[in-house]
Every structure is written in structure tokens, then in C-alpha cells.
N, CA, C and O atoms as CSV, one atom per row, in Angstrom:
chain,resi,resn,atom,element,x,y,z
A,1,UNK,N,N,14.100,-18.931,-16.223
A,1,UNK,CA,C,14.017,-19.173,-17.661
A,1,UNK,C,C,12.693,-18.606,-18.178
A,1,UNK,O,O,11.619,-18.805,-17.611
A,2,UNK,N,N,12.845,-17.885,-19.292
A,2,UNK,CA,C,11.638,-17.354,-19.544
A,2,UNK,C,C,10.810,-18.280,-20.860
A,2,UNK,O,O,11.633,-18.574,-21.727
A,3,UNK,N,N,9.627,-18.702,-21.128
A,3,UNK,CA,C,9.256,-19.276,-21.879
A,3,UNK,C,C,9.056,-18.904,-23.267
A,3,UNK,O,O,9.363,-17.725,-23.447
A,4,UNK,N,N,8.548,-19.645,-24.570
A,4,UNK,CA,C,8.691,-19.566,-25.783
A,4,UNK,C,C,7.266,-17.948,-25.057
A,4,UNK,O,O,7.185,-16.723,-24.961
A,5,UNK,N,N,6.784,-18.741,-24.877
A,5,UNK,CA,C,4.978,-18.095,-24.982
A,5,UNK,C,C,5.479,-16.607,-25.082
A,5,UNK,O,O,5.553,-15.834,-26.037
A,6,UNK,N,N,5.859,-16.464,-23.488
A,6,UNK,CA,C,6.173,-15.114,-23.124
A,6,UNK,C,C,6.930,-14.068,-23.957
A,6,UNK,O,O,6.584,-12.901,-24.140
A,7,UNK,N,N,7.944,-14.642,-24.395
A,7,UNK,CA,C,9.400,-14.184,-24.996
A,7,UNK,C,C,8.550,-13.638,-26.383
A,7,UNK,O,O,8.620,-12.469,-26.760
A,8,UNK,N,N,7.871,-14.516,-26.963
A,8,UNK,CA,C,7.051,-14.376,-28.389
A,8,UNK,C,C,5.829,-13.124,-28.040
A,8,UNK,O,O,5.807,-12.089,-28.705
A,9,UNK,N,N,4.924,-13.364,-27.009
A,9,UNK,CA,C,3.934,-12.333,-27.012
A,9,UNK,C,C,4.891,-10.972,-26.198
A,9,UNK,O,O,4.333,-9.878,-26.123
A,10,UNK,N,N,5.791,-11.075,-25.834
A,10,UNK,CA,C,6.712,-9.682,-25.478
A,10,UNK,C,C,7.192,-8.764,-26.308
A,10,UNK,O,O,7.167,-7.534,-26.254
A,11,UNK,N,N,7.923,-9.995,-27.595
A,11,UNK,CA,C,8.264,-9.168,-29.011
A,11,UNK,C,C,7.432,-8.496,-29.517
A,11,UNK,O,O,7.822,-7.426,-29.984
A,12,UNK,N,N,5.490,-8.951,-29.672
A,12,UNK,CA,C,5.124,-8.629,-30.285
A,12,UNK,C,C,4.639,-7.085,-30.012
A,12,UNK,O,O,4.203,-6.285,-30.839
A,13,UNK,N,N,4.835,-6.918,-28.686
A,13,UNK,CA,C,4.668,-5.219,-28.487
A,13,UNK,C,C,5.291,-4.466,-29.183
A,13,UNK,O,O,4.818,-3.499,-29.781
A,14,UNK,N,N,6.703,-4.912,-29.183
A,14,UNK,CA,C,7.350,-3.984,-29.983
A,14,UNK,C,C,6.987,-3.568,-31.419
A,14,UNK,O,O,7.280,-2.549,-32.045
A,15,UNK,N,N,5.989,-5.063,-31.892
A,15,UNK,CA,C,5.602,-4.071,-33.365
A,15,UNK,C,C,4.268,-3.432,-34.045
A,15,UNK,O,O,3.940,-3.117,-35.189
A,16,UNK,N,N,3.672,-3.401,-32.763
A,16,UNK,CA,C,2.286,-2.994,-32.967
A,16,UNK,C,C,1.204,-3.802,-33.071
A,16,UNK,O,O,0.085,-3.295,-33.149
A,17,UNK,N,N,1.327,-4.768,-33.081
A,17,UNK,CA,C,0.612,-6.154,-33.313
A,17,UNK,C,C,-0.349,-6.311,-31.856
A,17,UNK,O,O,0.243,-6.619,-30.821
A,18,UNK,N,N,-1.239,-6.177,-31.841
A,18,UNK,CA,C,-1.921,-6.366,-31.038
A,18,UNK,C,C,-1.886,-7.777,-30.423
A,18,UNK,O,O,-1.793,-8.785,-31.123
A,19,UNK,N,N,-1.971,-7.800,-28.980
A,19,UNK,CA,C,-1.560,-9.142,-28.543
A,19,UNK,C,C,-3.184,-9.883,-28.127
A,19,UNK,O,O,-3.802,-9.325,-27.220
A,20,UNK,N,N,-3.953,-11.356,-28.931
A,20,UNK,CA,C,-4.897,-11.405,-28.690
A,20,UNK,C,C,-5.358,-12.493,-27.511
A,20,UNK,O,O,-4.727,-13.515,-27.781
A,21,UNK,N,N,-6.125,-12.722,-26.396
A,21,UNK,CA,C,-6.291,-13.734,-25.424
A,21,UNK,C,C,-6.687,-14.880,-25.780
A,21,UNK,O,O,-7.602,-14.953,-26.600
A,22,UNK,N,N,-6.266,-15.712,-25.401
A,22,UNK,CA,C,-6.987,-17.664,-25.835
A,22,UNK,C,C,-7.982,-17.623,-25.941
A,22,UNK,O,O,-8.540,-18.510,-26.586
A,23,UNK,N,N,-8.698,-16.606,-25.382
A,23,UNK,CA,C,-10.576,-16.429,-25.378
A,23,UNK,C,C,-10.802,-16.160,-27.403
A,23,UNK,O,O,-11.442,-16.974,-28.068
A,24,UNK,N,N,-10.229,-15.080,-27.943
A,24,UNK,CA,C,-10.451,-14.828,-29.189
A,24,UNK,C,C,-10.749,-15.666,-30.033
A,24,UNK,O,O,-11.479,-15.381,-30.982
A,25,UNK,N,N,-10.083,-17.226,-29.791
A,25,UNK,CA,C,-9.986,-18.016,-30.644
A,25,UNK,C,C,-11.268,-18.951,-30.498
A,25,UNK,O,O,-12.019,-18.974,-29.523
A,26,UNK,N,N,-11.369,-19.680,-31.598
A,26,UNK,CA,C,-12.385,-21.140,-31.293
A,26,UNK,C,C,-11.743,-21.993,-31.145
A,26,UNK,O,O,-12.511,-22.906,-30.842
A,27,UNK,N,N,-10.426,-22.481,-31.156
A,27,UNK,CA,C,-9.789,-23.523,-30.689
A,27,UNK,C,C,-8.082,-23.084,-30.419
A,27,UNK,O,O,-7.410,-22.074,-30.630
A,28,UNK,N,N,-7.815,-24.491,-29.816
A,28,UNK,CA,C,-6.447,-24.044,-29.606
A,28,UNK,C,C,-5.780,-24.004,-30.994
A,28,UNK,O,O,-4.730,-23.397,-31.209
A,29,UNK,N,N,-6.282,-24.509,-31.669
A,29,UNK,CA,C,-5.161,-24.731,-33.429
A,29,UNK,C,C,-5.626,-23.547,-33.886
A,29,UNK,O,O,-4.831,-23.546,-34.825
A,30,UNK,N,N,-5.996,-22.923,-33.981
A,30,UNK,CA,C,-6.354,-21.421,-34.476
A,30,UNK,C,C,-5.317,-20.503,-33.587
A,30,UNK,O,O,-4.731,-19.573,-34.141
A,31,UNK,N,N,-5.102,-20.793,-32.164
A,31,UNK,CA,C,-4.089,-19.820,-31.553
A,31,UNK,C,C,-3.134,-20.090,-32.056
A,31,UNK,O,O,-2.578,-19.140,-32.608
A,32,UNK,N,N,-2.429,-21.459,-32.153
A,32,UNK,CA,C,-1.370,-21.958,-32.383
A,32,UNK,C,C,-0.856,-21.581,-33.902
A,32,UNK,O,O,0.341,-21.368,-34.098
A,33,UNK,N,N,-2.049,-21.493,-35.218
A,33,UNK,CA,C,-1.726,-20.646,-36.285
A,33,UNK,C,C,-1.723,-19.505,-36.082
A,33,UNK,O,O,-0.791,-18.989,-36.699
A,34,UNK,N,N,-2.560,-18.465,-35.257
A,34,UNK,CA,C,-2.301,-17.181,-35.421
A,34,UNK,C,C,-1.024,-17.067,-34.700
A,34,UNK,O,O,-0.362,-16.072,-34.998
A,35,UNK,N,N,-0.415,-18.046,-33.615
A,35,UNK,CA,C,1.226,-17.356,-33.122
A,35,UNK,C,C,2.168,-18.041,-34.167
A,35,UNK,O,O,3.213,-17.456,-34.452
A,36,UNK,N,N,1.889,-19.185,-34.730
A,36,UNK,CA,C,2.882,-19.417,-35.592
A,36,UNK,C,C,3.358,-18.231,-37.135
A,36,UNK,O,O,4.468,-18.216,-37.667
A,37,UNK,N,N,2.367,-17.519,-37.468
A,37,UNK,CA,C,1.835,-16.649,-38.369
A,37,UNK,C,C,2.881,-15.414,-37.933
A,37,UNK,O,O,3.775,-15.071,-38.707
A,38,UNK,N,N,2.688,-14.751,-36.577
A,38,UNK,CA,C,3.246,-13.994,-36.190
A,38,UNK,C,C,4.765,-14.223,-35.787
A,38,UNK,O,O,5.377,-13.156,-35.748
A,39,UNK,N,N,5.255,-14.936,-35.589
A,39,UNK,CA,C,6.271,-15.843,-35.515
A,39,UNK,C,C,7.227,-15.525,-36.566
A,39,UNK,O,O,8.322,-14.972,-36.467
A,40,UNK,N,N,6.722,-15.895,-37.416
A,40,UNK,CA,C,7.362,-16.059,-39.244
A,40,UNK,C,C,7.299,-14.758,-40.120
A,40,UNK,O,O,8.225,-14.080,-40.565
A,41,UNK,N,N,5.682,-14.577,-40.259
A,41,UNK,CA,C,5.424,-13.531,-41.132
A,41,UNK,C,C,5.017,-12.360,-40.640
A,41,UNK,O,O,4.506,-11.471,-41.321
A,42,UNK,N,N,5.345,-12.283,-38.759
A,42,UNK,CA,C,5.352,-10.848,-38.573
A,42,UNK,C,C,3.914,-10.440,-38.260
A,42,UNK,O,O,3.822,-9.579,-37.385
A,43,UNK,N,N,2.685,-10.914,-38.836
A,43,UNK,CA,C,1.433,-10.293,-38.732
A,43,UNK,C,C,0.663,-11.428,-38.512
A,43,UNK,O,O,0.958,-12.578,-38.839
A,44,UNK,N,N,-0.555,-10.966,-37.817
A,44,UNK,CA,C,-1.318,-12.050,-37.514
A,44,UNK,C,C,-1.819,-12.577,-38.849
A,44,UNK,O,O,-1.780,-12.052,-39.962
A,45,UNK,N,N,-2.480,-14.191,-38.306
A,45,UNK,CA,C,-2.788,-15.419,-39.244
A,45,UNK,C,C,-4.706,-14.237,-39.907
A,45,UNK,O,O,-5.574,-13.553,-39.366
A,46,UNK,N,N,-4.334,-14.746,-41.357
A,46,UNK,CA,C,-5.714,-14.135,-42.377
A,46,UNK,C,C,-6.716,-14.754,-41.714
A,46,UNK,O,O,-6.357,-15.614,-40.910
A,47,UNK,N,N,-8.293,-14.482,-41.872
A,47,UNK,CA,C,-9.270,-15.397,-41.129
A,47,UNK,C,C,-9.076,-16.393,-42.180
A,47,UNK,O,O,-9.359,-17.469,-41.651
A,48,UNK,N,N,-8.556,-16.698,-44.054
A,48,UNK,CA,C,-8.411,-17.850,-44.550
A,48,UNK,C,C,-7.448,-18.754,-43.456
A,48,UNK,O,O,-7.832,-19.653,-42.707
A,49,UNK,N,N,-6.250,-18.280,-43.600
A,49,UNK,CA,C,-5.429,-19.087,-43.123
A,49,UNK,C,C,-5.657,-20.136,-41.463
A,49,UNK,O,O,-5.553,-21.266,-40.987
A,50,UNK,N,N,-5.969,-18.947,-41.211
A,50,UNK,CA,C,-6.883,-19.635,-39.671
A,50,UNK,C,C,-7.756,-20.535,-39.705
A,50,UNK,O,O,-7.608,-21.370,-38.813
A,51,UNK,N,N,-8.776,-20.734,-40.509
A,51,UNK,CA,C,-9.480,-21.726,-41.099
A,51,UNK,C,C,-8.779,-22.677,-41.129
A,51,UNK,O,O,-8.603,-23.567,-40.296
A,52,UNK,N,N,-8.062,-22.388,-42.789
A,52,UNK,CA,C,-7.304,-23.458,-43.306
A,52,UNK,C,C,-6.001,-24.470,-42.458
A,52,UNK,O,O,-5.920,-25.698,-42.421
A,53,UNK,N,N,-5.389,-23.778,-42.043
A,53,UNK,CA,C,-4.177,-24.375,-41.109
A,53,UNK,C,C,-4.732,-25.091,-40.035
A,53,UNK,O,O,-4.379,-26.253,-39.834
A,54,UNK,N,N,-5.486,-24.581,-39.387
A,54,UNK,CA,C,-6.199,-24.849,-38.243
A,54,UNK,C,C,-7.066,-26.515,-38.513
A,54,UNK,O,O,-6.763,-27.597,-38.010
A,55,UNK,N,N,-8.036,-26.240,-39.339
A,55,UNK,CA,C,-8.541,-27.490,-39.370
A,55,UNK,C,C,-7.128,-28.895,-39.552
A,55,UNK,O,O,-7.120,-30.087,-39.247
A,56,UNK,N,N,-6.141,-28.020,-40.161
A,56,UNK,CA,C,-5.368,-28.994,-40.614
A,56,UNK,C,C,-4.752,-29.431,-39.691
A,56,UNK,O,O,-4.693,-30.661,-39.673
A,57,UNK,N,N,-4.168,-28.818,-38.755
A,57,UNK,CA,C,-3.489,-29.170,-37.239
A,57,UNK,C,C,-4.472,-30.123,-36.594
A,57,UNK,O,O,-3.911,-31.079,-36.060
A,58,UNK,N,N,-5.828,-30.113,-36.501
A,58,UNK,CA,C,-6.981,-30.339,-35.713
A,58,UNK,C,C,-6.940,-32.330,-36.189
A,58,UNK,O,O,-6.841,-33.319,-35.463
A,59,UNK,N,N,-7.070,-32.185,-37.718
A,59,UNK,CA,C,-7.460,-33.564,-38.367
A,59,UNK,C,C,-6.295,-34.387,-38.486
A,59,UNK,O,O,-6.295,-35.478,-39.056
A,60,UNK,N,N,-4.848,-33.609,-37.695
A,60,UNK,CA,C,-3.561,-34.443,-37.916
A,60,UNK,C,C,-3.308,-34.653,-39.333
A,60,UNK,O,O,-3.373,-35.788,-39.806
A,61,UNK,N,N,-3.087,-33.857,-39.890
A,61,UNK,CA,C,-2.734,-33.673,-41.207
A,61,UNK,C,C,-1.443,-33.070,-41.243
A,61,UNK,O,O,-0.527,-33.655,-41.820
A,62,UNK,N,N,-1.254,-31.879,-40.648
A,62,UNK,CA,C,-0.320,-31.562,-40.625
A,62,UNK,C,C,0.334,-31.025,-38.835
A,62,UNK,O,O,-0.469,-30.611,-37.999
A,63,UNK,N,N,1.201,-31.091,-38.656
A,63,UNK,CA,C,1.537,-30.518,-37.693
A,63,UNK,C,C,2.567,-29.315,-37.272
A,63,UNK,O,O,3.197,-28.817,-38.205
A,64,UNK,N,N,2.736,-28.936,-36.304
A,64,UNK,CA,C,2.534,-27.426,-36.313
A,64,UNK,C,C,4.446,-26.972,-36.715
A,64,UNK,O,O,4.789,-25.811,-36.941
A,65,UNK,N,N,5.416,-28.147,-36.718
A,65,UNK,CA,C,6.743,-27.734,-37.749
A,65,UNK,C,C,6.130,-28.030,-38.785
A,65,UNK,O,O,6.829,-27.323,-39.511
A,66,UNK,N,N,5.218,-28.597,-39.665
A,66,UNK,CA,C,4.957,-28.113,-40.818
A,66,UNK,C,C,4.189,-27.389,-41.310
A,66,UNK,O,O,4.190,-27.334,-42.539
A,67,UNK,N,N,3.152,-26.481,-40.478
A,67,UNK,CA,C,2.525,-24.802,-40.776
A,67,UNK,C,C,4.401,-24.177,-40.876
A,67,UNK,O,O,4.926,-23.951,-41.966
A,68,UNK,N,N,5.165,-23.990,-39.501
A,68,UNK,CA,C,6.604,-23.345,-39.584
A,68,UNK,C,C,7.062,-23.520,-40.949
A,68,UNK,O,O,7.118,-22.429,-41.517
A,69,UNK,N,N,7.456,-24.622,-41.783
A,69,UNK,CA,C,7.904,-24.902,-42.820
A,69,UNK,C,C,7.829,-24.124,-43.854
A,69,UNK,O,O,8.653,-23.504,-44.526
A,70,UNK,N,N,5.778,-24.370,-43.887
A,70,UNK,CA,C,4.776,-24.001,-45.027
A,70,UNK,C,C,5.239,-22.426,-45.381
A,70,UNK,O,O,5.480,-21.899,-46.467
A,71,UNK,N,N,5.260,-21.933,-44.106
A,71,UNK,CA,C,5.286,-20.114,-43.880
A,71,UNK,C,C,6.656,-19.637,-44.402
A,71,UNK,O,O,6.893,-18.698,-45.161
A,72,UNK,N,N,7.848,-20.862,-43.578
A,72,UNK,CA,C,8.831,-20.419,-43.923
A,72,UNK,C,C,9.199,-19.967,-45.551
A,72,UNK,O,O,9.864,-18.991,-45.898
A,73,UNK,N,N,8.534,-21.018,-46.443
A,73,UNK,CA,C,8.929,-21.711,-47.805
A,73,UNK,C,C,7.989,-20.515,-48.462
A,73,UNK,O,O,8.313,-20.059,-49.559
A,74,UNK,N,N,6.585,-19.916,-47.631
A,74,UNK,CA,C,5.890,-19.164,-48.215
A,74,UNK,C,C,6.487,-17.987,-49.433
A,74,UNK,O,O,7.648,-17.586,-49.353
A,75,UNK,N,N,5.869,-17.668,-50.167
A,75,UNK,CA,C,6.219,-16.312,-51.459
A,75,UNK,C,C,6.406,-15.335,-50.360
A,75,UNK,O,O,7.543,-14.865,-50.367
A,76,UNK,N,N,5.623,-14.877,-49.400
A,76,UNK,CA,C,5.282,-14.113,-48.975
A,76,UNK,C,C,6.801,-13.583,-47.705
A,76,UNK,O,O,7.366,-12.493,-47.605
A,77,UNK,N,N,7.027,-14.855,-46.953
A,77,UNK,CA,C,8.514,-14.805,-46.430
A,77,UNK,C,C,9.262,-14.171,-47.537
A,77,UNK,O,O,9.737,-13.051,-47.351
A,78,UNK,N,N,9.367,-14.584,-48.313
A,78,UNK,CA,C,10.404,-15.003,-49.420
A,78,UNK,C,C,10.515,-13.042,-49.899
A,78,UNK,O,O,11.512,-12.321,-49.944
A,79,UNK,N,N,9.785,-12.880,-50.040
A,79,UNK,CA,C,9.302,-11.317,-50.719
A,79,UNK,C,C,9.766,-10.463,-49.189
A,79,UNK,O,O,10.330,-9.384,-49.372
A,80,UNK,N,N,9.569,-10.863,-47.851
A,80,UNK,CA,C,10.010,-10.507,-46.669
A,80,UNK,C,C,11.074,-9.940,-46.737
A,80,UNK,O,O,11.334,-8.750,-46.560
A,81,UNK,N,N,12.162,-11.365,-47.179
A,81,UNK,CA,C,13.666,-11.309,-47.325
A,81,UNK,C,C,14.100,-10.538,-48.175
A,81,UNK,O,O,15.076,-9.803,-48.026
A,82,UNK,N,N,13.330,-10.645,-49.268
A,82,UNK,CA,C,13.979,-9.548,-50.215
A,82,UNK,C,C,13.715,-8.536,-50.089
A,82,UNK,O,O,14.313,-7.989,-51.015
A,83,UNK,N,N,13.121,-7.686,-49.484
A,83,UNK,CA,C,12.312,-6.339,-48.706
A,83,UNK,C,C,11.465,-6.234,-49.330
A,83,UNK,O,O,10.712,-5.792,-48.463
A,84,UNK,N,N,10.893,-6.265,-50.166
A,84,UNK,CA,C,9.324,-6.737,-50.868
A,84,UNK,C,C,8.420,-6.222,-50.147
A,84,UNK,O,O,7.233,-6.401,-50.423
């Protein structure tokens, strides 16, 4: 069985996306937004968003199906779908 991790940083070769090491980050909630980011919207997490999401995962505010949600519901998905 191959894992989420793998299966996710495998795709991302295919689109040019540079794949970055756990070292890059300052915490794990910063990895966990920049793969959720890539995940959804295709490109890695903004240094805002990384900030922002991140602290938020960190202080249990939000958790990480609701960054998925946030992204999903995002303009920016949304403009995705419509080829935007």
C-alpha cells in the first residue's frame, strides 16, 4: 500500500513543483499547510498563508479538514474550476 505522503509528493513531480524537505519548514503546521496548499491549489502555500494557517493549526483553532475546506471554498479554487 502506498501512502498519502508518497502518492502526494510523487504527483508533484509531474508538475514542476519543487518537492521541499521537513528541514525547510519551522514547524510541522507549516509542512502540513504547504502540502495541504499543494493538494488543492496545485502550488505551494504563500509565505502569508504559511504564517497564517499555520499558527492556526498550532493554537487549535482550526484543524487541518478545515485549512482543506478553507482552500476548497477558496475564490482562487473556484477561478481553478472555471479555468481562470
Amino acid at each position: 500500500m502506498i501512502s498519502a505522503y508518497v502518492y502526494i509528493q510523487t504527483s508533484y513531480e509531474h508538475t514542476g513543483m519543487p518537492n521541499l524537505s521537513p528541514e525547510y519548514f519551522d514547524s510541522k503546521y507549516e509542512k502540513t499547510v504547504d502540502d495541504v496548499y499543494r493538494e488543492i491549489l496545485l502550488r505551494p502555500a504563500d509565505r502569508e498563508g504559511l504564517v497564517h494557517f499555520s499558527s492556526l493549526l498550532e493554537d487549535g483553532k482550526i484543524t487541518e479538514d478545515d485549512l482543506r475546506e478553507l482552500l476548497l471554498n477558496s475564490e482562487e479554487k473556484k477561478d481553478m474550476e472555471n479555468g481562470k
